[in-house]
C-alpha positions in Angstrom: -68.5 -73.5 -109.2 -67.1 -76.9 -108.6 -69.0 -78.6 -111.1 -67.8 -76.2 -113.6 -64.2 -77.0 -112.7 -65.6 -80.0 -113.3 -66.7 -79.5 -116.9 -63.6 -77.7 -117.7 -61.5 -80.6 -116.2 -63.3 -83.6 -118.1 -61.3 -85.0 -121.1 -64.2 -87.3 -122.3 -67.0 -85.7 -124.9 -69.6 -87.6 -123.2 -68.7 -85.9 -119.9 -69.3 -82.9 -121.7 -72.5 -83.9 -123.2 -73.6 -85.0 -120.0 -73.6 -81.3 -118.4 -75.0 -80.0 -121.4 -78.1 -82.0 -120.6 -78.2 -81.2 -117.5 -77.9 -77.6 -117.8 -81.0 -78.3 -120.3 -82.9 -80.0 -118.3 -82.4 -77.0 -115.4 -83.4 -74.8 -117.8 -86.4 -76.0 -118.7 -87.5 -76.6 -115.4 -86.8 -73.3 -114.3 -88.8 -71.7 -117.4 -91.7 -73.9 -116.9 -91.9 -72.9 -113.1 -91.8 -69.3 -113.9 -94.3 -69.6 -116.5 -96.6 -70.9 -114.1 -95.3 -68.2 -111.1 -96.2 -65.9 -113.8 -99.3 -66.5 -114.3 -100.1 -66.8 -110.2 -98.8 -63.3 -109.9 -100.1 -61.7 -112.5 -103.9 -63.0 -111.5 -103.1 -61.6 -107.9 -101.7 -58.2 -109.4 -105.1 -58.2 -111.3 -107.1 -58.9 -108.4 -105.5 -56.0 -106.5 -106.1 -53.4 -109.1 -110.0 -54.3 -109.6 -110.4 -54.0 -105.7 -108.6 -50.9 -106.4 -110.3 -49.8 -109.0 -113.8 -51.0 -107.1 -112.9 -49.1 -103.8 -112.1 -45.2 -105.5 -115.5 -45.5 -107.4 
């Protein structure tokens, strides 16, 4: 919350600029991670409904 104050508070553009590539960079790291998350779970949600699948056979 403070560094919005922050934002909202700085008279400069390049102050402004600044948080705007920050916040980009965030969210591209955030994405990226997920993507990869995504991928972990979805392999171990696959691997649960095979044994699944397996065991009522």
């Amino acid at each position: 919350m403070q560094t919005f104050r922050a934002f909202l508070a700085a008279e400069g553009g390049g102050t402004g600029l600044e948080f705007v590539i920050i916040a980009a960079g965030v969210g591209l790291a955030l994405s990226a991670t997920l993507y990869v998350v995504g991928d972990v779970v979805t392999g171990k949600y696959e691997a649960v409904a095979a044994a699944l699948k397996r065991q009522n056979n």
